[in-house]
VEXMAR-156153 format. One line per field, with one value per residue (C-alpha): residue number from 1; residue in three letters; z, x, y. Coordinates in Angstrom, 3 decimals. Layout:
<nodes>
nr = (NUM:...) .
rest = (Ala:...) .
zz = (Z:...) .
xx = (X:...) .
yy = (Y:...) .
</nodes>
This chain:
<nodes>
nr = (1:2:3:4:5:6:7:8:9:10:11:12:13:14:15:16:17:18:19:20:21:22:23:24:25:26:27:28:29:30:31:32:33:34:35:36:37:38:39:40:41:42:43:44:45:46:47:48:49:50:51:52:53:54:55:56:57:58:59:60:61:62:63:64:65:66:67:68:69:70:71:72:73:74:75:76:77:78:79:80:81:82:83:84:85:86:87:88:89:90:91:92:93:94:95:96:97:98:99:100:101:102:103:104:105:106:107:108:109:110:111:112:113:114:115:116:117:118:119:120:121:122:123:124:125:126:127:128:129:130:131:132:133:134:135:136:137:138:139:140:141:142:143:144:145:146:147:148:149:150:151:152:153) .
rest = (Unk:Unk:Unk:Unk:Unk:Unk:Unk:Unk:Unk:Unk:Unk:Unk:Unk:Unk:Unk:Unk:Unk:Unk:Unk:Unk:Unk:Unk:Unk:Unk:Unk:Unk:Unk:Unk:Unk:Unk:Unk:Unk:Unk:Unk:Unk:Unk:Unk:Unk:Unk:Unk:Unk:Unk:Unk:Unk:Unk:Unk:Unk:Unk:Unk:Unk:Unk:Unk:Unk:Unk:Unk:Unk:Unk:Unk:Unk:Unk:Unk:Unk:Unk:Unk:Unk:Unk:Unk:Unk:Unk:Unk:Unk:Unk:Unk:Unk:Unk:Unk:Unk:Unk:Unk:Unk:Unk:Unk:Unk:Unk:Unk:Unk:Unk:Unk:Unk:Unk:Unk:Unk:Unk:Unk:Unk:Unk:Unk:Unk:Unk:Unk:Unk:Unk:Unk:Unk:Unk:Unk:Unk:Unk:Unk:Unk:Unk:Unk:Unk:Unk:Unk:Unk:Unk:Unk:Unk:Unk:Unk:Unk:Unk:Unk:Unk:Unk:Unk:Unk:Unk:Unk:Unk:Unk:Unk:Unk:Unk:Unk:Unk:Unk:Unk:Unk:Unk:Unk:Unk:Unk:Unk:Unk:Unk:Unk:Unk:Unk:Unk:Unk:Unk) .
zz = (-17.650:-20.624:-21.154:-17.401:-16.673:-13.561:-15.307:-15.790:-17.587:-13.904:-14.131:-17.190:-16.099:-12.570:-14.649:-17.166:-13.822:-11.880:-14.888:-16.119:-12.095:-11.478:-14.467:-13.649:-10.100:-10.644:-11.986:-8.861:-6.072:-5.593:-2.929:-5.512:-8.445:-8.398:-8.204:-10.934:-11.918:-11.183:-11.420:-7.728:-6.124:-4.818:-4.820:-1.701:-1.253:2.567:4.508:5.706:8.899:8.644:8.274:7.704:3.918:1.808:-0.052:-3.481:-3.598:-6.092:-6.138:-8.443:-6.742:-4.549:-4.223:-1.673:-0.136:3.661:5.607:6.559:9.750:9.894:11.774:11.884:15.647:16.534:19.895:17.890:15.353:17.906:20.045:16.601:15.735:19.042:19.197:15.430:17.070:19.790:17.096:15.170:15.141:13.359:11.113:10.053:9.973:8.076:5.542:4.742:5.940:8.454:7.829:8.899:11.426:12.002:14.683:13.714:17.017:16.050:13.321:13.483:11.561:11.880:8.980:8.371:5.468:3.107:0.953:-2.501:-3.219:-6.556:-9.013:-8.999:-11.257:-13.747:-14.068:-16.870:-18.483:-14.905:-14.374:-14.927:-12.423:-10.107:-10.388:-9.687:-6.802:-5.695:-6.450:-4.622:-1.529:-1.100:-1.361:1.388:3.634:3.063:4.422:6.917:8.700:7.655:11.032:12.761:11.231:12.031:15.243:16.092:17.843) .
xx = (16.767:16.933:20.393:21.017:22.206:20.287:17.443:16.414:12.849:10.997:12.120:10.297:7.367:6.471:6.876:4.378:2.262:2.379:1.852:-1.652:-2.681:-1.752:-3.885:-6.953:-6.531:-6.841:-10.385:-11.507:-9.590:-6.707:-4.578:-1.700:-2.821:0.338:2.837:4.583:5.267:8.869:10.767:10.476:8.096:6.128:4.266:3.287:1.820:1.605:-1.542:-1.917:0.401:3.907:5.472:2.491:1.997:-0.400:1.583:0.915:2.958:3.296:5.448:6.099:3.024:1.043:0.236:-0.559:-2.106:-0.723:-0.330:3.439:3.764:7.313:8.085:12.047:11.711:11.003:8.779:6.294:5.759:4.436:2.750:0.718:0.066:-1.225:-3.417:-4.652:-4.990:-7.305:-9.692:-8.989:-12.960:-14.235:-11.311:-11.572:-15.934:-15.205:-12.680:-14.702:-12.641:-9.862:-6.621:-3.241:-1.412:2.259:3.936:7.137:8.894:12.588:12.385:11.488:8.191:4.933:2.517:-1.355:-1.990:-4.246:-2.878:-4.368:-3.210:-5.097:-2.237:1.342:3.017:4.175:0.518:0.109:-2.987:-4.800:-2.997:-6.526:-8.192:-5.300:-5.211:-8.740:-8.577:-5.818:-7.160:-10.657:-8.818:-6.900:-9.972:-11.441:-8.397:-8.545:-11.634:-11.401:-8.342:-8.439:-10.770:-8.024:-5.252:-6.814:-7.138:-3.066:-1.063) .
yy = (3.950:1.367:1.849:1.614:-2.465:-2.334:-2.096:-5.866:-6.982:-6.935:-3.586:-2.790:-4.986:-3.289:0.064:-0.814:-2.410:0.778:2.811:1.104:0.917:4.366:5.836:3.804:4.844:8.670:7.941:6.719:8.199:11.245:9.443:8.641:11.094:13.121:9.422:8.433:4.793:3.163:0.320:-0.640:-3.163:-0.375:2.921:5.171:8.247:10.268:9.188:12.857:12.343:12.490:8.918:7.434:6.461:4.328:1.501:-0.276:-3.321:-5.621:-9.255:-11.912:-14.274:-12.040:-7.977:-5.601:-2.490:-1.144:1.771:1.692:3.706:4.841:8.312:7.676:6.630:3.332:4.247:6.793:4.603:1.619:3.647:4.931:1.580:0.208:3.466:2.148:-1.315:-0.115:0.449:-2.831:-3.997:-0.694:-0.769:-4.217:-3.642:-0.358:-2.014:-5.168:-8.008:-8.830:-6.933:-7.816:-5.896:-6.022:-4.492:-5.632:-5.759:-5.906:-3.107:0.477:0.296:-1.371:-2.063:-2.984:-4.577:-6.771:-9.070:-10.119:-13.641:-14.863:-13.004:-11.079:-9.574:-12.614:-12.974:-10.323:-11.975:-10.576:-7.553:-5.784:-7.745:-7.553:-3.870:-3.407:-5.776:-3.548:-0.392:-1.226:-2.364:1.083:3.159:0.688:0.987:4.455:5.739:2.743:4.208:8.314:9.096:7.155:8.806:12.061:11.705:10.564:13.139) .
</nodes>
């Protein structure tokens, strides 16, 4: 990769991001033990169900967590979230604090998400607290949604 010319310094930065995330992340949870770090934006790892996947994000200002509910098919994937939806007080109890859910009409996916707005990834002097932050939230949205997930047909 550092000889590829694609591979610009936010490259190298979300790399090193993922990498020091990831590592701290297998000490307190499995869900993305066996993913390696990369020079994308995010990370993901299956939720269990197929098309359904836990996301790590990470921008310049902001970061988040998600399930990203994507089953190649447009009508599965809303019916799965408005099934999800149905249960939107427990989730939201379970998870801590209000999450936000995105049907995304016009596209084939639909996301729920929580956003963590203090830092992003220019913010290297609070990548640690950022990580945790981040780290934290995806255990919570977790175990907040698995019983869910379980139950979708």
């Amino acid at each position: 990769w550092p000889k590829d010319p694609e591979y610009t310094e936010n490259h190298k930065l979300r790399r090193k991001f993922w990498g020091q995330l990831l590592d701290k992340a297998k000490t307190k949870t499995q869900l993305h033990a066996k993913v390696l770090p990369k020079k994308e934006n995010w990370v993901s790892a299956s939720a269990g169900k197929r098309g359904l996947t836990f996301v790590y994000f990470i921008r310049m200002d902001d970061a988040q967590v998600e399930l990203y509910i994507d089953r190649n098919d447009a009508a599965s994937n809303k019916i799965f979230f408005n099934t999800l939806l149905e249960h939107k007080v427990e989730i939201e109890k379970l998870f801590g604090c209000p999450l936000d859910w995105q049907l995304l009409p016009y596209k084939r996916a639909s996301r729920i998400r929580y956003v963590i707005s203090d830092y992003g990834l220019k913010d290297q002097e609070h990548w640690d607290e950022l990580q945790d932050l981040l780290i934290d939230a995806m255990i919570r949205l977790e175990r907040a949604l698995r019983t869910y997930i379980h139950h979708l047909n």
